[in-house]
C-alpha positions as CSV (number, residue, x, y, z in Angstrom):
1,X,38.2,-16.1,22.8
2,X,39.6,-14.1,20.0
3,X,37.5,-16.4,17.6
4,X,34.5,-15.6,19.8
5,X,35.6,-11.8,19.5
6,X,36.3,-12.2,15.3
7,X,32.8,-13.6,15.0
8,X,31.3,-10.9,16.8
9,X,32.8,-7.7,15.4
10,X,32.3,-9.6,11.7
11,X,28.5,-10.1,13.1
12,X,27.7,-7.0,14.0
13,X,29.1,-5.1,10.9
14,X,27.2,-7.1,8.8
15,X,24.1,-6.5,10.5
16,X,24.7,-2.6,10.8
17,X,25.4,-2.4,7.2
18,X,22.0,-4.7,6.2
19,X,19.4,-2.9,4.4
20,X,16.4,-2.7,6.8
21,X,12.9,-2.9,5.4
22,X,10.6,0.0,5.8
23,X,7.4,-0.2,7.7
24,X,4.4,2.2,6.6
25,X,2.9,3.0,10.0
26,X,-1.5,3.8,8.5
27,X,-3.4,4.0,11.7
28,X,-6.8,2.7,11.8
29,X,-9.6,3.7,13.7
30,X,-12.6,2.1,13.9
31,X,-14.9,4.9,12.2
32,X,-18.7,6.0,13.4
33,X,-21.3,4.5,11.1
34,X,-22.8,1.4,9.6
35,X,-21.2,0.8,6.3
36,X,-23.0,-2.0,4.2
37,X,-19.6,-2.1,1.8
38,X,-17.8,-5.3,2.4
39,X,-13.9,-5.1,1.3
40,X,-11.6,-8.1,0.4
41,X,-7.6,-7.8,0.3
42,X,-7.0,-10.3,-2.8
43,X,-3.1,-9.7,-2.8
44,X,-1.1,-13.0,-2.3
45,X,0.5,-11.6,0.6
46,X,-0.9,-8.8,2.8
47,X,1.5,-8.0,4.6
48,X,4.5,-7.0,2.2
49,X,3.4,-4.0,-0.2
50,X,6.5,-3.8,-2.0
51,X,10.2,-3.6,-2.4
52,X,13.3,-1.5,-2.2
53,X,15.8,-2.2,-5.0
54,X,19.1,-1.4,-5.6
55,X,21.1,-2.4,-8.5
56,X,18.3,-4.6,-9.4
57,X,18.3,-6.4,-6.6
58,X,15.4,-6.3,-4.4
59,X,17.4,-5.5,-1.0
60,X,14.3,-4.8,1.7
61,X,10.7,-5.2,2.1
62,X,8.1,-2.6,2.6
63,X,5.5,-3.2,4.8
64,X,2.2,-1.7,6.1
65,X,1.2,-1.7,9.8
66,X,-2.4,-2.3,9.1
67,X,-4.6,-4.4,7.2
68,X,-5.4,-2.5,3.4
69,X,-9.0,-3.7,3.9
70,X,-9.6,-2.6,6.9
71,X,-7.7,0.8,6.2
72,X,-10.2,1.0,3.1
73,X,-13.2,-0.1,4.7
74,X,-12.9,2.8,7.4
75,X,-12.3,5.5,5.2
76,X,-15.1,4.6,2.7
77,X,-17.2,4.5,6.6
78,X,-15.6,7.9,7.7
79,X,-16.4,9.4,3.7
80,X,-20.3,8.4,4.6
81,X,-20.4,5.7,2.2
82,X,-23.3,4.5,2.6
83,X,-24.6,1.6,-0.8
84,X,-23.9,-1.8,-1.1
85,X,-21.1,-2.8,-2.7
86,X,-18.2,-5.2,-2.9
87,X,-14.3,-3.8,-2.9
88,X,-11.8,-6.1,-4.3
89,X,-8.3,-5.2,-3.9
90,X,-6.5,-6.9,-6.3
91,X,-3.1,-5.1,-6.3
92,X,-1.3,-2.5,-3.9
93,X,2.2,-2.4,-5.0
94,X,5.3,0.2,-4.2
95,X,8.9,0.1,-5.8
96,X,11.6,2.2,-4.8
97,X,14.8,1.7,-6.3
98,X,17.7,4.0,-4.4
99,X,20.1,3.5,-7.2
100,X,18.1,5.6,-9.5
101,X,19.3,9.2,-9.1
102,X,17.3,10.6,-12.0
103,X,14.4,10.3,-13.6
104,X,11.4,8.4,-11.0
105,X,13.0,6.2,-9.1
106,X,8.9,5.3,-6.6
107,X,6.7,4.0,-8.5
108,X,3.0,2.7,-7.0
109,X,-0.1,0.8,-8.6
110,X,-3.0,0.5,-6.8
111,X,-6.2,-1.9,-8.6
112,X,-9.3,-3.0,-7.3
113,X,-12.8,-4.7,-8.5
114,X,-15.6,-2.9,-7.8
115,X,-18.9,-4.7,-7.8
116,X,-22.2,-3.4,-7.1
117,X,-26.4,-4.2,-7.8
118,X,-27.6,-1.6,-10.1
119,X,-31.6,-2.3,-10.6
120,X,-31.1,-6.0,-10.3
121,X,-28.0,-6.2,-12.3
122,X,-24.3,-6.6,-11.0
123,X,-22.2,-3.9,-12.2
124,X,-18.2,-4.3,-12.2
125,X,-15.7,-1.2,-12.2
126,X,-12.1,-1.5,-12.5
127,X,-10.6,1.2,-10.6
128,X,-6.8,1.4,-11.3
129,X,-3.6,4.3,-10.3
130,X,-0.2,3.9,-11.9
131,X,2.1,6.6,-10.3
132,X,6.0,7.6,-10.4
133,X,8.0,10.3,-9.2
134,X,11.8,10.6,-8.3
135,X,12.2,11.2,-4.5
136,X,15.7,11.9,-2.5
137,X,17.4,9.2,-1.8
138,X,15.4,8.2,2.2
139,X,17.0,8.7,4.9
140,X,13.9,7.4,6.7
141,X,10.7,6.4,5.6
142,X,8.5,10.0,5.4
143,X,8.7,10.3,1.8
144,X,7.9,6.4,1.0
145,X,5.0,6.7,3.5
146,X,3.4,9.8,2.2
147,X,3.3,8.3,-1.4
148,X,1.5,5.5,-0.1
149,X,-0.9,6.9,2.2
150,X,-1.7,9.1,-1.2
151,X,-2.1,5.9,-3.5
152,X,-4.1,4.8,-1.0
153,X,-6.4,7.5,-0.4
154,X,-6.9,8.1,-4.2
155,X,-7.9,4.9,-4.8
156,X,-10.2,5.2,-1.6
157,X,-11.7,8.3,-3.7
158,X,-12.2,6.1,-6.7
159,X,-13.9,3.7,-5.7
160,X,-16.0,6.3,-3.6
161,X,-16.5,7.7,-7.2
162,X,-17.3,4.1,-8.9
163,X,-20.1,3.3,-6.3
164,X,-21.5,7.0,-6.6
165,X,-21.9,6.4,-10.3
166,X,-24.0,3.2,-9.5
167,X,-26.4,4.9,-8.0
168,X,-27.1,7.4,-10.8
């Protein structure tokens, strides 16, 4: 009994004291609209959007509640997007490294492909965001999900901008 007892105190500590992974709640509603855009999440897994490190050591994952393709693929729908064109996303990527207490401890990349048919001839556009800042040390996950629901969007509004210029 006391064994029993020994394992379970030694248990529980060490699962109070884990590092739990951060989830990045984006809802998605299905938007108004016909949208003839058609968007492809090429990331080897699309789940897991990055990693929280500490001394080096990736210690957690970060993950996002809803599919990055479909999260684009509305919002270019709800901006009134309305040409052809293909959305490759090739990379969506956050680090956040607690044991940094100076200098930018989040950093984010966000790359997709953009292809498109201008006057019979396919037109690709790289569309690609590097960002850092230092942010407290999270408590929760508010800070870590407002950075990535602001790569996201920005990369949403370049690739808005990389259609547009197709149809100059």
């Amino acid at each position: 009994m006391k064994k029993l007892a020994a394992l379970l105190i030694v248990s529980f500590f060490m699962l109070g004291c884990a590092t739990k992974g951060v989830n990045v709640y984006i809802p998605v509603t299905k938007a108004d609209g016909k949208s003839y855009v058609e968007v492809y999440d090429k990331r080897e897994n699309s789940s897991i959007i990055g990693y929280i490190y500490s001394r080096g050591e990736a210690v957690a994952d970060i993950t996002i509640s809803s599919d990055i393709s479909d999260i684009v693929k509305n919002e270019l729908v709800k901006r009134g997007v309305k040409r052809k064109a293909k959305i490759y996303i090739e990379k969506f990527f956050i680090t956040y490294d607690k044991s940094k207490i100076t200098g930018e401890n989040l950093k984010g990349e966000f790359l997709a492909k953009v292809v498109a048919i201008k006057r019979g001839v396919t037109v690709t556009k790289i569309v690609k965001i590097d960002e850092a800042k230092w942010i407290n040390p999270i408590k929760n996950s508010e800070e870590l999900s407002e950075f990535t629901k602001k790569l996201l969007y920005e990369g949403v509004r370049l690739i808005i901008n990389a259609i547009d210029e197709y149809s100059k």
